[in-house]
Residue, then its C-alpha position, 0 to 999 in steps of 0.5 A: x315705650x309709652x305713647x300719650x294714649x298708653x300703647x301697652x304692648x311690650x314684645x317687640x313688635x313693630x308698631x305704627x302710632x296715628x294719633x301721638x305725636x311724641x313717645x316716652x321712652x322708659x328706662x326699662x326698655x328699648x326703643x329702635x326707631x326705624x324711618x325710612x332705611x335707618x334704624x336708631x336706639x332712642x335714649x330714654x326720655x321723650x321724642x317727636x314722632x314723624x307719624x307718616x314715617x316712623x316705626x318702632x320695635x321695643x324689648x325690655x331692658x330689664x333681665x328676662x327669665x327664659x325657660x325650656x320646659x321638660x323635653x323628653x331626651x334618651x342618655x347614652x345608655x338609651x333612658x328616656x329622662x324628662x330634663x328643663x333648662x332656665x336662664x336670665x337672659x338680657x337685650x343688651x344690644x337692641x338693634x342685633x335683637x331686633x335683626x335677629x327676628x324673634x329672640x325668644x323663640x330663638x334662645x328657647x330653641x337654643x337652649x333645647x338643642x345644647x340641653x339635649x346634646x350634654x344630656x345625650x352625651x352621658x350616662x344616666x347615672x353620670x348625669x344624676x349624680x352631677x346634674x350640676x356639671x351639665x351647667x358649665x358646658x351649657x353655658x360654653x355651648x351658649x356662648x354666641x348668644x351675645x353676638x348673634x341675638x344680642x342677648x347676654x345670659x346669666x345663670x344657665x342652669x339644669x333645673x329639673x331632671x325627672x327620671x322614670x320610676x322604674x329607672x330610679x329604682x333601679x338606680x337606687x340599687x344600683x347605688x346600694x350595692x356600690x355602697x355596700x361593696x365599698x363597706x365591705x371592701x373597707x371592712x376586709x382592709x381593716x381586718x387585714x391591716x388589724x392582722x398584718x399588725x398582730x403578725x409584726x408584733x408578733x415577730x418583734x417579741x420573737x426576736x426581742x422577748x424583753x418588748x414582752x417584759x415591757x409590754x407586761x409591765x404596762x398592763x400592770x401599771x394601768x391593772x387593778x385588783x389583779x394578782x400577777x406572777x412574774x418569774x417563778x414556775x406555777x405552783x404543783x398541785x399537792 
């Protein structure tokens, strides 16, 4: 909202103009006119003002950028993490906004509260490894948002997760190990495919020696620069 003597302030405050006669209301932003009991959202464009009997709240109409700063929350396994959470928040119902007192202190607190509650309910290593999946829920847990602050919300998201040094380190290890049984495991079922592989061709040339003939035929195929003696005896030394 504009008045001809350039009222500046933007935070949804009510204010009292004693000089302006009209006001100019932007595209950018919301203006309620409160007279008397009624409250009523100005369109944009330039209105009287009744200088004795009009008030005015006003909030941007443009997406805000609302964040709940590093706040220090225990997981389940009882680990300390600092974690932040950020949205995009935008007034679309004006007049809910300004019955709802506050919006900002109010979604801030919000936020808070659902980023402690996903946060506490998992393991520390569950939630660093899918900090990303914490997103979803905050969004299902913020959904009354619109109704009860007539604000809508874009883009909920966990931005930091700060984990203490020593708990990181440990957790690094703790992913190593993993990694490393998991090579080991893969390596013994190579080995054993490799040797239950040798026992069956085994058995096949057992039962049909003529697999062994054939076999022999194809390394001699591809072979060069080798002599090869097929069904004779070896000679005696003289």
């Amino acid at each position: 909202m504009r008045f001809h003597h350039h009222d500046h302030t933007n935070r949804g405050l009510l204010t009292e103009p004693h000089r302006p006669r009209h006001i100019v209301v932007t595209p950018f932003e919301h203006v309620v006119r409160l007279r008397g009991g009624d409250a009523s959202l100005l369109p944009p464009g330039r209105h009287r003002v009744r200088r004795r009997h009009d008030r005015f709240w006003h909030a941007p109409a443009v997406p805000q950028t609302v964040v709940a700063h590093g706040q220090e929350i225990l997981t389940a396994d009882g680990v300390g993490v600092r974690a932040s959470v950020a949205t995009v928040a935008t007034v679309t119902a004006p007049l809910t906004t300004m019955r709802a007192g506050d919006w900002r202190e109010q979604l801030h607190l919000r936020l808070q509260l659902a980023l402690r509650e996903q946060v506490s309910a998992g393991a520390l290593e569950q939630i660093v490894a899918a900090r990303t999946a914490l997103d979803e829920p905050m969004a299902a847990a913020l959904a009354d948002v619109p109704d009860t602050l007539g604000v809508e919300l874009v883009g909920t998201t966990v931005r930091d997760l700060i984990v203490p040094g020593e708990q990181r380190r440990l957790l690094a290890e703790v992913v190593a190990a993993r990694l490393e049984g998991q090579a080991a495991l893969e390596r013994a079922r190579a080995q054993t495919a490799a040797l239950r592989a040798l026992a069956n061709a085994g058995g096949m040339v057992r039962d049909n020696p003529a697999l062994f003939q054939l076999r022999l035929l194809q390394e001699m195929g591809s072979s060069t620069g080798h002599t090869f003696v097929v069904g004779t005896e070896a000679p005696s030394a003289s």
